[in-house]
C-alpha positions, 0 to 999 in steps of 0.5 A, spaced: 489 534 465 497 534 461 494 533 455 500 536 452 504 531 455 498 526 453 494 527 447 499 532 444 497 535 437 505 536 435 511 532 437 518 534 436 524 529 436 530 533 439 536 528 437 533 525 431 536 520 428 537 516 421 541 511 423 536 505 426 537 502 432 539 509 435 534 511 441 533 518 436 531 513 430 526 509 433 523 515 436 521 517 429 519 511 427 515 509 433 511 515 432 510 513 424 508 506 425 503 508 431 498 511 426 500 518 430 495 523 427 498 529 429 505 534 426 512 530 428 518 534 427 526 531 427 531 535 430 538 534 427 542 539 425 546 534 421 540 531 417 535 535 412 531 528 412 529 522 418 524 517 415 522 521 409 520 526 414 523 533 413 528 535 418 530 542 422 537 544 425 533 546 430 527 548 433 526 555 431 528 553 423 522 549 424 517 556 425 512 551 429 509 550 435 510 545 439 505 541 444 511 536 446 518 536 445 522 529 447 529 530 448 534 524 446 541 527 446 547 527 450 546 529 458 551 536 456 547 538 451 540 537 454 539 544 459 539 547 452 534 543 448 529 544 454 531 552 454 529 551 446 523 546 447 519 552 452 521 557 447 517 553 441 511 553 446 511 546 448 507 545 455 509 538 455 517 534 455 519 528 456 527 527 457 529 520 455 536 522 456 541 519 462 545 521 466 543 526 471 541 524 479 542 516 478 550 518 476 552 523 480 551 530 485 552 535 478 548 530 474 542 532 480 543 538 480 542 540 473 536 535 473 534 540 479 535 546 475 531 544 469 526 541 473 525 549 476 525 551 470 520 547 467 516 548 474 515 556 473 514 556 467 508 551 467 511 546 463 510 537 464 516 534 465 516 527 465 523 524 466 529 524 465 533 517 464 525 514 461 523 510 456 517 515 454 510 513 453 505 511 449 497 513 449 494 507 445 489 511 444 491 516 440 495 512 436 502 515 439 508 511 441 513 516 444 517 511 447 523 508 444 520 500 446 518 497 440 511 494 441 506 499 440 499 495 445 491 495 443 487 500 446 484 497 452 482 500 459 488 498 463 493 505 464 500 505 467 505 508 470 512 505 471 518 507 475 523 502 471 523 503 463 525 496 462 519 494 466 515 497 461 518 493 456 516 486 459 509 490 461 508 491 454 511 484 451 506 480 457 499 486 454 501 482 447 502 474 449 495 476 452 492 480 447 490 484 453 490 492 451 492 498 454 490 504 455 497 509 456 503 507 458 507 512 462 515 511 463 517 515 468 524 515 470 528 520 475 521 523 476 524 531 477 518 533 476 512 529 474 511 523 479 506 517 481 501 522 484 500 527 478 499 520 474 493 518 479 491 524 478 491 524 470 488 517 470 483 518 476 480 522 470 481 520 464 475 517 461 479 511 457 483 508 464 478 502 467 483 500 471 490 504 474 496 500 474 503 503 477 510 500 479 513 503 485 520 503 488 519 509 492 514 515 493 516 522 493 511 525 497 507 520 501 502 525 504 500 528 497 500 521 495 495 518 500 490 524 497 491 523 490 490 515 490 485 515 496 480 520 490 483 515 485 481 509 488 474 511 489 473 513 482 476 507 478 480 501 481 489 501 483 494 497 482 500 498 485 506 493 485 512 496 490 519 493 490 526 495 494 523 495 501 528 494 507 527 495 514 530 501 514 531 506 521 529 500 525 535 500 528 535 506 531 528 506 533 528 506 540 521 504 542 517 498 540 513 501 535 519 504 531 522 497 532 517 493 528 515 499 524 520 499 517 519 502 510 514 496 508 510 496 514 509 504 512 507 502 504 501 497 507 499 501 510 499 507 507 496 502 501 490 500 506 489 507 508 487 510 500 484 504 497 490 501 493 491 494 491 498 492 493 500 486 488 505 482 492 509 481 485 510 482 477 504 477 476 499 479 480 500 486 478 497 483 472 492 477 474 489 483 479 489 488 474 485 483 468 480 481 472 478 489 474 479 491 467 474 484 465 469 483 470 465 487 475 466 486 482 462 482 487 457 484 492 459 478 498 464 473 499 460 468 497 464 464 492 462 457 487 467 453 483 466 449 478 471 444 475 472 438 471 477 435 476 476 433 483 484 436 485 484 443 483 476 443 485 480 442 492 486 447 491 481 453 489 477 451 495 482 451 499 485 458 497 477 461 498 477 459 505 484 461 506 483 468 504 478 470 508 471 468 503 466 463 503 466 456 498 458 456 497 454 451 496 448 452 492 440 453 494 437 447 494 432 448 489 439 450 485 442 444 486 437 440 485 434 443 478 443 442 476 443 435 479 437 433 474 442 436 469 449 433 470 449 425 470 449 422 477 456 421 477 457 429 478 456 432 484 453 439 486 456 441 492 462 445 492 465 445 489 461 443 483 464 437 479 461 437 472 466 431 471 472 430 467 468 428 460 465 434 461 463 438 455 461 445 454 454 444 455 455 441 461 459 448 464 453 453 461 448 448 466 453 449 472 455 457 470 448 459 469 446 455 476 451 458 480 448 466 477 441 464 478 442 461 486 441 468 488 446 466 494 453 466 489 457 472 489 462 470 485 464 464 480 471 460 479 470 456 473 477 450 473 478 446 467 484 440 466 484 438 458 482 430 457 482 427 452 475 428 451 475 436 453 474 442 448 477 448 451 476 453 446 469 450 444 468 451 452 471 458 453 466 460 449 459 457 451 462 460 458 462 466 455 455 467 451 452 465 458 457 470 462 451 476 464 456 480 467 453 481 474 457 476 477 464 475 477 466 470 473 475 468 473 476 462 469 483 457 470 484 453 463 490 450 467 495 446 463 499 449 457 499 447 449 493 443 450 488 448 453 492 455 450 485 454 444 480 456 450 484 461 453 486 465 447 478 465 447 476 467 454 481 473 453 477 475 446 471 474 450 473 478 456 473 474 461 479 473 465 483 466 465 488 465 471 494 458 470 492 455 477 486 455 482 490 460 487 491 466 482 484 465 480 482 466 487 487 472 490 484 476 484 477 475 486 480 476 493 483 483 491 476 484 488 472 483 494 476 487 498 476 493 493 469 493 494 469 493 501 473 499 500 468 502 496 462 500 501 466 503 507 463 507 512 464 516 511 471 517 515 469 521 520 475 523 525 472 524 532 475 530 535 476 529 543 476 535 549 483 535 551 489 540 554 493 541 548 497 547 553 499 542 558 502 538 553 506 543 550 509 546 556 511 539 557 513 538 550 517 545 550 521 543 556 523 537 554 526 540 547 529 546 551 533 542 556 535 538 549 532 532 552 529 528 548 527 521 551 521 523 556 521 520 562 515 516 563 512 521 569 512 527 564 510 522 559 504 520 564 502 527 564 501 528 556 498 521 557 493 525 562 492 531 559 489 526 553 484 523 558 487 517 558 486 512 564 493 513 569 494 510 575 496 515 580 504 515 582 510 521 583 518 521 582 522 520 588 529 522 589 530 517 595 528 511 598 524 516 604 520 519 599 519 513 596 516 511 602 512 517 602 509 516 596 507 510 596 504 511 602 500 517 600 499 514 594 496 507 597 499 500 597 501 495 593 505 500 588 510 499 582 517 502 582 520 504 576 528 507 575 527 514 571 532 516 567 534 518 559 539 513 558 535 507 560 530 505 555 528 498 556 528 499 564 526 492 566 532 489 562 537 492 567 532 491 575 530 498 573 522 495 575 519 492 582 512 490 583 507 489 587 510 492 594 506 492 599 509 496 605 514 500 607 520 496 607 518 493 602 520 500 598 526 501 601 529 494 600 526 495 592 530 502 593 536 499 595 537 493 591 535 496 584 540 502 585 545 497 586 544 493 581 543 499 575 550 502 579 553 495 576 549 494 570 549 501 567 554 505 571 554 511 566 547 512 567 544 519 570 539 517 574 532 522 575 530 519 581 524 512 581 518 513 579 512 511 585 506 508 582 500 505 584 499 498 581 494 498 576 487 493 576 488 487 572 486 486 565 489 483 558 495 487 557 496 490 550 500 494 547 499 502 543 504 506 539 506 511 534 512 511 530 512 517 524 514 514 519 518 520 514 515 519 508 508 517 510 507 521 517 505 518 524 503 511 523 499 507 530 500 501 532 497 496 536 498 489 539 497 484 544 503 485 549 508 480 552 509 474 547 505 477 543 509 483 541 515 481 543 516 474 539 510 473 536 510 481 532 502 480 532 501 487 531 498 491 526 499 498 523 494 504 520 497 511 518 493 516 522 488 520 523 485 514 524 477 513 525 473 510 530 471 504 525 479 503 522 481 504 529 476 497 530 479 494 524 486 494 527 483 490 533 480 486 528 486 485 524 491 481 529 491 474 529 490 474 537 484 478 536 479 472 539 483 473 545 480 479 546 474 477 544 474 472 549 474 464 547 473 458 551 469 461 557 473 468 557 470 475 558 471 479 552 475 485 554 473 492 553 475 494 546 471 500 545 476 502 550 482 500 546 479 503 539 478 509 543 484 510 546 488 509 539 483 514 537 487 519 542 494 517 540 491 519 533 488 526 535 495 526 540 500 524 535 497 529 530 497 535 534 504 535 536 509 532 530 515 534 535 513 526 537 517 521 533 515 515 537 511 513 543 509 506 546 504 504 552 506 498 553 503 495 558 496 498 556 492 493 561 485 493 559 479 490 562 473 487 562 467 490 560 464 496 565 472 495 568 478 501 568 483 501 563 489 504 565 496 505 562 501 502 565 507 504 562 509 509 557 514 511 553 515 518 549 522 520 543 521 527 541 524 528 534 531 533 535 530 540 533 533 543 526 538 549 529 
């Protein structure tokens, strides 16, 4: 896949340049000094010769087919270069040029038309506004950066060039090699999803790595990663995200919901890593490329200093794994070992005049306790220390069953042992917490792997009566649904809903709420009162007659004063609901990522706390428990200090049927059950309120 692009047998250089330090020039001359083994040909026609290579007015003059043409001359002349690059044959182009959609609406639309062209005619294009790219092993650097990588396992792709710059100078400090580099700029037509793709598939790419400032099409992206990641680890760094579209949301869920709540969890969804910054793009990515990933969470530390011994301990439990102590027949065989004042818990202190022999003993302790998953080795330079020397020993004993990360931790005097661990393929991190984050990721990534089938159940339901509700509301243009039309979409999914009618008046109130059974709720019904209990449009637990007409009353009153504008539909009558643990379900649809679920503990929890959690649907039932499980407040679920756990097979199932619910009908652009009152085991669990947005229709 894109091999023309990738492993290109010619390349043509359009905007060829003898002057150095000209973009052309070093286009050239990168491919020369790369060892590129295949045709290069200079386009220029004030030149008969670039870098002692022959050079062609244009492209027809050479008479030769061209796998990939990489254009470098000014914005107007580019639309021609690419018209002659297709004539040459060439099935790949790579635009280094500037100047089209990050500068202006003209500049987008040639962009577009050429991106168009190039689509018919089954041509890749990669760019425009790039730095190009380099397949270190093909020995091609097609890019103007100046440093050409070593071959190594890592391939990535990028949307900023000059991070490219920086990603290529940090491979070189860390004699870390990579496999491709792929500067992908404006992306008018090859993006982050055609890269996984290619990477997912190439046999050279251990490791896939991306910079991200946006993703152009976040359903197709979902599909391509998902596949990607169960093929290879992915690592991606994503930047630029806001909260944006918050303020219009007019639910809960949309509130809370913003751009980088979508891009977790469509990360979590596929499988992909997300590193938090540049540097753990990195530490993530070398320890994938270096090490195997480890079948538990069972870690063991080994140091020569009690302080960073603590830290790297402290991060273990802090992310989720286990600091584990070795067997008693391990521990004993490495106490007789170590001298007495040594210590063989863990951590594991092998002392501060720790020599390299001393580390192999602890090392080759922790890979034999068949109890440890993992291994962090920490070493702090004493006078006595040898860094390299100890790098080494670690290395040789090193059987690449489990992981092992190494923390060199200081800076000129422990720079010997690091270089060493490098060459060796071991890992080496500048502090305990980075150390662990990467194993963490690791683990984590294993999980992924080892998870269940996604198997999304499929419940019996009446789609009809939802979308004859649906339909009306988008024919009279109302778009908020009040939440007796939003109960009856709630009961056509099989939801739990207490019975109850809308009254236009304080006698039909009465009626209802008679007919129903006391006690009842009271709630305003009207499109333009979104939060109703802000404005006294909500009563409780009345228990008579009077009780309603005094409740009637007074709450007309009050939204008269409150909101004097507001077109009232009526009160909705409504039989109180069992007691239970209030939570709250939701769905916001993200644009680029589709609807997203949403679940919370309600009241404070929501409200101050924003202990909720989010995944993007179709959900399983196994995902959807991951969501309960994944909220801070889920041991009060659970049930502690003498509590009974709720029913939560009940809260899985019914964000199942949001899921299945929000999927069927995309009208839907948010919805909130909010209070979803949940009960014990054996007990109901009924939806409170509700509240459903439709999205406006395109005329």
């Amino acid at each position: 896949m894109l091999d023309a692009l990738l492993r290109p047998g010619s390349v043509a250089v359009i905007g060829a340049s003898r002057t150095p330090e000209k973009v052309g020039h070093e286009l050239v001359a990168n491919l020369i000094e790369s060892g590129f083994e295949g045709k290069i040909i200079p386009v220029n026609p004030s030149a008969d010769s670039v870098l002692d290579l022959p050079c062609y007015p244009d492209l027809k003059s050479a008479e030769e087919k061209i796998d990939l043409s990489i254009i470098s001359v000014p914005t107007k002349f580019v639309r021609q270069a690419v018209y002659d690059s297709v004539d040459a044959g060439a099935e790949a182009i790579v635009i280094i040029t500037a100047g089209f959609k990050e500068v202006s609406e003209e500049g987008a639309a040639q962009e577009r038309e050429i991106a168009e062209y190039c689509r018919a005619r089954n041509v890749s294009l990669l760019g425009p506004n790039c730095l190009g790219l380099i397949n270190a092993h093909h020995k091609m650097n097609a890019s103007f950066a100046s440093q050409m990588p070593q071959p190594g396992g890592i391939s990535i792709f990028s949307q900023s060039g000059a991070l490219c710059t920086a990603i290529l100078d940090w491979a070189k400090a860390r004699q870390l090699g990579l496999s491709k580099l792929i500067s992908m700029g404006n992306k008018a037509d090859l993006s982050e999803t055609d890269f996984l793709k290619a990477f997912a598939e190439d046999e050279e790419t251990k490791v896939i790595v991306g910079y991200l400032e946006s993703v152009d099409s976040g359903d197709q992206f979902i599909k391509a990663a998902e596949l990607a990641a169960s093929k290879k680890p992915v690592v991606i760094f994503k930047s630029g995200v806001t909260q944006a579209g918050s303020k219009a949301a007019s639910s809960h869920t949309g509130s809370l919901a913003g751009a980088d709540i979508a891009y977790g969890a469509a990360f979590h969804r596929s499988g992909i890593i997300r590193a938090e910054n540049f540097e753990a793009m990195f530490n993530y990515a070398t320890a994938f490329a270096m090490q195997p990933l480890p079948k538990g969470d069972n870690v063991a530390i080994i140091t020569n200093a009690g302080g960073p011994g603590i830290m790297a301990a402290d991060a273990v439990e802090q992310c989720g794994m286990q600091v584990h102590a070795l067997s008693g027949s391990a521990a004993s065989a490495l106490a007789a070992k170590l001298p007495v004042a040594a210590s063989v818990g863990n951590p594991i202190d092998v002392l501060g005049d720790a020599d390299p022999e001393r580390y192999v003993d602890a090392v080759n302790a922790a890979q034999n306790d068949p109890g440890t998953d993992a291994i962090v080795v920490i070493l702090t330079p004493q006078a006595m220390t040898k860094p390299a020397e100890t790098a080494r020993a670690i290395a040789e004993c090193n059987r690449s069953e489990k992981p092992i990360l190494a923390c060199f931790m200081g800076g000129v005097d422990v720079m010997p042992g690091r270089d060493e661990l490098v060459a060796h393929n071991l890992p080496d991190y500048t502090s305990p917490d980075r150390a662990v984050a990467s194993l963490r990721a690791m683990w984590e990534y294993a999980q992924w792997l080892n998870r269940p089938p996604r198997v999304v159940r499929r419940f019996p339901v009446n789609r009809r009566r939802v979308e004859r509700i649906i339909q009306r509301h988008i024919r009279s243009g109302q778009y908020q649904v009040g939440e007796a039309a939003a109960k009856d979409i709630l009961r056509a999914y099989e939801f739990e809903v207490p019975p109850g009618s809308l009254a236009m008046d304080g006698t039909q109130a009465i009626e209802i709420a008679e007919r129903i059974g006391f006690p009842v709720a009271m709630k305003i019904a009207s499109q333009d009162i979104i939060h109703k209990s802000d404005m006294g449009g909500v009563k409780l637990n009345l228990a008579d007659g009077d009780a309603v007409i005094d409740a009637y009353d007074l709450m007309m009153l009050r939204i008269k004063q409150r909101v004097p504008n507001a077109r009232i539909d009526g009160v909705y009558i409504e039989k109180m609901c069992p007691k239970g643990r209030e939570v709250i379900l939701g769905m916001t649809r993200d644009p680029q990522f589709g609807p997203m679920l949403m679940f919370g503990l309600g009241g404070i929890f929501v409200e101050v706390m924003k202990d909720v959690t989010f995944h993007i649907a179709p959900i399983t039932e196994n995902e959807a428990m991951d969501m309960l499980e994944s909220t801070k407040s889920y041991a009060l679920l659970k049930g502690v200090r003498g509590q009974a756990s709720v029913d939560l097979a009940a809260i899985a199932t019914s964000l199942q049927r949001i899921s299945q619910l929000v999927t069927d009908f995309p009208e839907i652009a948010e919805m909130d059950i909010n209070p979803f009152m949940v009960g014990q085991m054996g007990k109901p669990s009924t939806a409170a309120d509700a509240r459903i947005t439709l999205k406006p229709q395109d005329n």
